[in-house]
C-alpha positions in Angstrom: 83.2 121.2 97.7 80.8 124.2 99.0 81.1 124.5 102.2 80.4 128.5 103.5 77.5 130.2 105.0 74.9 130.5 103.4 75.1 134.7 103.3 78.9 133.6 101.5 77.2 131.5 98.7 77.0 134.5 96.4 80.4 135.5 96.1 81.9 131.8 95.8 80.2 131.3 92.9 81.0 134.7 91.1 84.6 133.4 91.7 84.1 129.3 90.9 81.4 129.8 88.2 83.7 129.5 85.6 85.7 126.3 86.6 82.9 124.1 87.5 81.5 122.8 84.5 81.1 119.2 83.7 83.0 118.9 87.3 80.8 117.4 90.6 79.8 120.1 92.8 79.2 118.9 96.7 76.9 121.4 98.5 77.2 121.4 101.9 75.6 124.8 102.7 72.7 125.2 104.9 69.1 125.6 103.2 70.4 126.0 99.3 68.2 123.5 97.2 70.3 121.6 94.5 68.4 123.4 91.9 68.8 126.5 92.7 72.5 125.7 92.5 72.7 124.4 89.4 71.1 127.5 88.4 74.0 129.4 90.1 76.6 127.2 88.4 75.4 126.5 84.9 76.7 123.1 84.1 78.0 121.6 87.5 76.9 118.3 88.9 75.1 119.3 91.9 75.2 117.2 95.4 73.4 118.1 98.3 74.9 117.2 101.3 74.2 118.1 105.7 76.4 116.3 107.9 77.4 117.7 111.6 80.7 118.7 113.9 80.8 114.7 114.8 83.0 114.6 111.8 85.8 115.6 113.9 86.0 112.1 115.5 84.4 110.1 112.1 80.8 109.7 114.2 78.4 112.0 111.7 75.6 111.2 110.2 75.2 112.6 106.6 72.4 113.4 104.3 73.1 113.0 100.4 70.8 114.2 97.8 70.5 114.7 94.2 67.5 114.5 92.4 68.6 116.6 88.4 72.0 117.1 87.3 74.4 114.3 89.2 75.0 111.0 87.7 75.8 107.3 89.6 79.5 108.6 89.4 78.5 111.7 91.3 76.3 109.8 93.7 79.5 107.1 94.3 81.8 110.1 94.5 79.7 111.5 97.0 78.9 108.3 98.9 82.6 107.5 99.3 83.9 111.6 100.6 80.7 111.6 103.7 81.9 107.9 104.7 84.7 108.8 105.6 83.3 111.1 108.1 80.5 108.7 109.5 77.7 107.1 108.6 75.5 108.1 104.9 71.8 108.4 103.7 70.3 109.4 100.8 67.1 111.6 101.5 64.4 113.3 99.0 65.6 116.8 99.6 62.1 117.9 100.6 63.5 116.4 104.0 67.1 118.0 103.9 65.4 121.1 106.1 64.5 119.2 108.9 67.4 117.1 108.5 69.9 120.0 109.2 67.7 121.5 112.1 67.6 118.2 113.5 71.3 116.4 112.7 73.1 119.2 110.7 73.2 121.6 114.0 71.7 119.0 116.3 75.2 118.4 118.4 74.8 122.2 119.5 71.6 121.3 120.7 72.8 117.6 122.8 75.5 119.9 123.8 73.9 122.3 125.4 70.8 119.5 126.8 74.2 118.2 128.3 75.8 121.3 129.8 72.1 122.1 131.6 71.7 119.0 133.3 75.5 118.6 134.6 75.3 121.9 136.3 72.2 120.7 138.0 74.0 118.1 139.5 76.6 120.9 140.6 73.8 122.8 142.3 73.2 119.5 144.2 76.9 119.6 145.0 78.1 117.2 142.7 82.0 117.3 141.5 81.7 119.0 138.0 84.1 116.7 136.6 82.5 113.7 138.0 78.8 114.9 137.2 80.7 115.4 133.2 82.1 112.3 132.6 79.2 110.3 134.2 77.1 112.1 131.9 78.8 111.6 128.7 78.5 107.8 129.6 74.8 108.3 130.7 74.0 109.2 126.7 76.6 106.3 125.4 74.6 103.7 127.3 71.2 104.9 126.9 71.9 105.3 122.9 73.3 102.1 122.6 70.3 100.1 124.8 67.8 102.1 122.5 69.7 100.7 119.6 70.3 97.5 120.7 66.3 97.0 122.0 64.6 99.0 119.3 62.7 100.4 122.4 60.4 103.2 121.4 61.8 106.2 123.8 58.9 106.5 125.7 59.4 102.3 126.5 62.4 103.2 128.4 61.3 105.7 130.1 58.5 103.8 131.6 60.5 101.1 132.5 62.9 103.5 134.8 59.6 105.2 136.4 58.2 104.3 139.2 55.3 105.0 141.8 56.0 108.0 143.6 59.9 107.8 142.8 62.4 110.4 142.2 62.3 109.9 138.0 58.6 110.6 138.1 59.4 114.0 140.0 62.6 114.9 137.5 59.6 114.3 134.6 57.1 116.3 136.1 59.1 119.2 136.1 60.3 118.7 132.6 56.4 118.8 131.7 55.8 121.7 133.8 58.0 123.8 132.0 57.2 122.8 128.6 61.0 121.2 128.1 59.4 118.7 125.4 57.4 121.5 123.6 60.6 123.6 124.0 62.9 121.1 121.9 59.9 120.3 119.4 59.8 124.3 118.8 63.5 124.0 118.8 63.7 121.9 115.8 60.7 123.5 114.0 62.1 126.6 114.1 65.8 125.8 113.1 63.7 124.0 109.9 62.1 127.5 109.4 65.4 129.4 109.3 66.9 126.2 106.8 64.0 127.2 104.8 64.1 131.2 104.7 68.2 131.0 103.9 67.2 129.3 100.7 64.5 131.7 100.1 67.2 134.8 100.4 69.5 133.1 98.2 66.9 132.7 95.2 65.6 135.8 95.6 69.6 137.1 95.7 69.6 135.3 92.4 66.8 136.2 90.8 67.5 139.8 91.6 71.1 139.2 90.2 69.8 138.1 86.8 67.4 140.8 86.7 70.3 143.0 86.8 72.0 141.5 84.3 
């Protein structure tokens, strides 16, 4: 199992490259394309794999992929490790990016969507323990009616508006300041930065071999 930073990749393998082969390899690290680690690790059995911090209370949501060197076995092996931390899909890793911008480090992102809109309840006056735990339930029901309804987003949303009302205002201000171009940006830039770590670990590579 691989699971560093990205920046830590290098070293690992200088110290695991030799005990690896024939063996399954699940990849964990952000951005780091199957390939290029099975070019890192001649003769491993390469997983790809993004899951998030929900793990802690078995609620993630993890991304498998493997496209080359991994067998069934490997994929079964893989399957049955992520389940036990949450849920499991298999993606074309073309989408594994996105998938860690948007899933991988997503939590931060709900966490922080979270802490914002309690403390605005505390600047009405609002208990911070009260406006907390009323918030946390806020996003259980309003995840599981979205489930439950197969509502598109926007369906709810409409059907809480109304005329004039105080949900109309709270929306308008989230338009004014751009707070849905804001987390759009949000995710397409976390993609980006998926995308460039990859890029400085091949290039480490191919730098590495040149030197060799």
């Amino acid at each position: 199992m691989l699971s560093v930073k990205p920046f830590h990749l290098p070293i690992v393998v200088e110290d695991i490259r030799g005990v690896v082969k024939n063996k399954t390899v699940l990849s964990v690290v952000a951005g780091v394309k199957t390939e290029l680690l099975e070019k890192m690790l001649p003769g491993a059995r390469v997983v790809g794999a993004m899951s998030n911090i929900n793990a802690v209370v078995k609620s993630a949501i993890t991304a498998l992929t493997a496209d080359r060197s991994a067998d069934n076995e490997d994929r079964a092996v893989a399957e049955e490790v992520f389940r036990m931390l949450g849920d499991v899909v298999w993606i074309p890793e073309e989408y594994m990016d996105a998938f860690t911008a948007l899933i991988g480090i997503g939590p931060a992102f709900v966490a922080e969507l979270i802490d914002a809109l309690v403390l605005g309840a505390v600047a009405t006056g609002m208990p911070r323990e009260l406006a907390y735990k009323a918030m946390l339930r806020l996003l259980e029901g309003t995840v599981r009616a979205l489930e439950e309804t197969r509502w598109h987003p926007a369906i709810l949303r409409d059907l809480v508006v109304t005329p004039a009302g105080t949900t109309i205002r709270g929306i308008y201000t989230m338009e004014l300041r751009a707070v849905k171009a804001a987390l759009m940006e949000t995710v397409q830039q976390a993609t980006k930065r998926s995308i460039e770590l990859g890029l400085e670990i091949s290039n480490w590579l191919n730098k590495n071999m040149k030197n060799k």
